[in-house]
Structure formats: C-alpha cells, structure tokens
N, C-alpha and C positions, 0 to 999 in steps of 0.2 A: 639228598640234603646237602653234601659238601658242594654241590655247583648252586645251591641258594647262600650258602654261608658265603661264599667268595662274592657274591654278590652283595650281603651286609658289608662285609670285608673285618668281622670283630661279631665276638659271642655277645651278645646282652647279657644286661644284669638282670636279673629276676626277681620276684616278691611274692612273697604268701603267704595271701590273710587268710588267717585258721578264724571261722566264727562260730563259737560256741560260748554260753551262756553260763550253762554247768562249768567247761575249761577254765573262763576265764574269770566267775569265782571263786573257784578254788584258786586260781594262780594270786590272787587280791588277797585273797587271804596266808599267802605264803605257803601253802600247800604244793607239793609235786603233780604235776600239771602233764599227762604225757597225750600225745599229739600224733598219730600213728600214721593217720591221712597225711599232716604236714611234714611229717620225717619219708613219707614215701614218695611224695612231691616233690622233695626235694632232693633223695634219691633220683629221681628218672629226670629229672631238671640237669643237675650236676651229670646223667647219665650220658647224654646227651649233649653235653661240651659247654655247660654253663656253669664256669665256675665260684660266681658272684651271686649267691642268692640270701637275700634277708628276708627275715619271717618276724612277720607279728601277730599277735593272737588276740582276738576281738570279741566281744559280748553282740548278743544281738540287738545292737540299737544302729542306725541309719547312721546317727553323725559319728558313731564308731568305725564303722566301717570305710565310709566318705573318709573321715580323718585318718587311716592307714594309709590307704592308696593314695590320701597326697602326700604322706609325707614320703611313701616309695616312689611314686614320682618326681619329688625333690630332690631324692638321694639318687638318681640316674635309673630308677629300672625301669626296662621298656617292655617287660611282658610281667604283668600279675595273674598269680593264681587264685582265686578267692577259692575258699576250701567249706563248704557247711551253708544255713539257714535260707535252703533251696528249696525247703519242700512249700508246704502248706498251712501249715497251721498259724496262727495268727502273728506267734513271736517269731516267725521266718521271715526275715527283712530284706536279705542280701540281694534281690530280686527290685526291689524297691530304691534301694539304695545306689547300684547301678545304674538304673535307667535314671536316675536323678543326677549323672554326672557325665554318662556316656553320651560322647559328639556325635560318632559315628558306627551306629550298631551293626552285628553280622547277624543277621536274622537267620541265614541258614544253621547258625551252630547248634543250636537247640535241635533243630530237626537230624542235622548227621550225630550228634549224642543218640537220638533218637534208635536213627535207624541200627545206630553200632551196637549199642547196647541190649534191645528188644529182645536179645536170647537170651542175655544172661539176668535179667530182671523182671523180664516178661511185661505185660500192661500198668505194672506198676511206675514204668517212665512218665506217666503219664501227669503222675503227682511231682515230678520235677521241672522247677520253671528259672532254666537256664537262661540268661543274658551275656553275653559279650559283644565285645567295640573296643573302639579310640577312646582314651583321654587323654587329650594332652602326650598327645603321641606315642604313648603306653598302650599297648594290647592289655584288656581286662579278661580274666573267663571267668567266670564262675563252674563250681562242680558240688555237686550232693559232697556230703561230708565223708560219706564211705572210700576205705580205700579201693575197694572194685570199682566204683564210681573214677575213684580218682586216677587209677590206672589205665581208665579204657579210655577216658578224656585226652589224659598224655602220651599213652603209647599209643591209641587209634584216629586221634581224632586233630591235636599240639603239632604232634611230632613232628609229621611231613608237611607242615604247612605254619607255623609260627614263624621262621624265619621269610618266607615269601612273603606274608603278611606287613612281616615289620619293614620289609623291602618296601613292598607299596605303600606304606604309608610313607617311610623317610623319604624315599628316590623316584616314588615314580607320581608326585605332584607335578598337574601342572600351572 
C-alpha cells in the first residue's frame, strides 16, 4: 500500500453515510444515537493513514442518501463508505440510490464481498445487494450495516486497493 500512496501522493478524505431509519429518528428527536458500524468505519479508515473523515447519518429514503454524498463530495472526500439499507426488504434503499448517481460502476465488488465473506455468513450473502463506482471522482461503496460486514469490506476487500482505485481514476485518464 505505501508504493500506491506515493503514487496519490496525499491521504484522502473520507465519508460515512450511516443509513438507518430507527438511528436516525431517534437522532431527530434528540435522543442518543450510537453508531457502532460507523465508529468502526471509521476506526479502520483513520487505521489506515486517513485522517480526515466526516460522518453523516441518514434515514432510508434515496434523496437522503444522494443528499450526504454530495454534500461529502463538496467538502473534498474522495472515498465514501455508505454503512446500512443493503439488504432487501422494501425500505432498503441505499442500493437504489447509488445506482441513481454512480458514473462509473465496479461490478466486480459485490462479487469479491461475495467470495470474502461466504465463510463467515454463509449463503446468507446472498440477500445483500452491494454497489460501488465513481461519482464525481469520489469512490462510493456500500456495506450491510453489520460491523462484520463492515470489517471484512475494509480490511479484506478497501484496504489494498482504494488508494489504486482513486489513482486510476485521478491520474490514469486518458
């Protein structure tokens, strides 16, 4: 990873939208709001030499979500974590909401979550419907809301390749 960073030449800033429904009203209503997935996100982010990360926390609705990532996009971050409303059920949006702004998709990422994770959740991967891409020059991912989810995303799947990623997108246009 240190011969891809010298190749950014500067750590990114980072972003993560927490989306949950329950979190975020309780958080509306002034309640204490805690966030376990996002606090460990943002552990292994910071872990990993990124020390600029902003966190917002989102309800599941589409222009919730759309409206975080651009306002983190505004603010300079080039790799967002979307954290939650991956699975199925009908108020799972964040699925929806990605593909509705993503330029440039990585279709394989769904598939190596896939393959990384099958031990430790077994066929139940099956009911998560992961998107990642470009926007606006930002790396998006999505991740199930669990923190095992969100661990095996950043330490298996982020880690050795976000910074490559954001490489080829800045520098290796042609």
């Amino acid at each position: 990873m240190v011969h891809e960073e010298a190749r950014l030449g500067y750590p990114p800033k980072a972003g993560i939208v927490t989306v949950s429904e329950s979190r975020y009203l309780r958080y509306m209503r002034g309640d204490a709001v805690d966030d376990e997935s996002g606090d460990l996100a943002e552990e292994l982010l910071r872990g990993s030499g990124i020390n600029n990360v902003e966190r917002i926390l989102v309800g599941d609705r589409v222009w919730m979500i759309c409206s975080a990532i651009n306002k983190l996009v505004n603010s300079g971050c080039e790799l967002i974590v979307v954290i939650g409303g991956t699975g199925l059920s009908k108020g799972d949006v964040t699925a929806e909401a990605l593909e509705s702004i993503i330029e440039r998709r990585l279709n394989l990422y769904p598939v190596l979550y896939g393959i990384k994770s099958v031990d430790e959740v077994d066929t139940r991967v099956l009911a998560t419907r992961l998107v990642a891409g470009f926007y606006r020059d930002a790396l998006i991912v999505s991740t199930p809301g669990s923190k095992k989810a969100v661990e095996s995303i950043l330490k298996n799947v982020l880690k050795s390749e976000y910074i490559h990623l954001l490489w080829l997108n800045k520098f290796a246009k042609i």
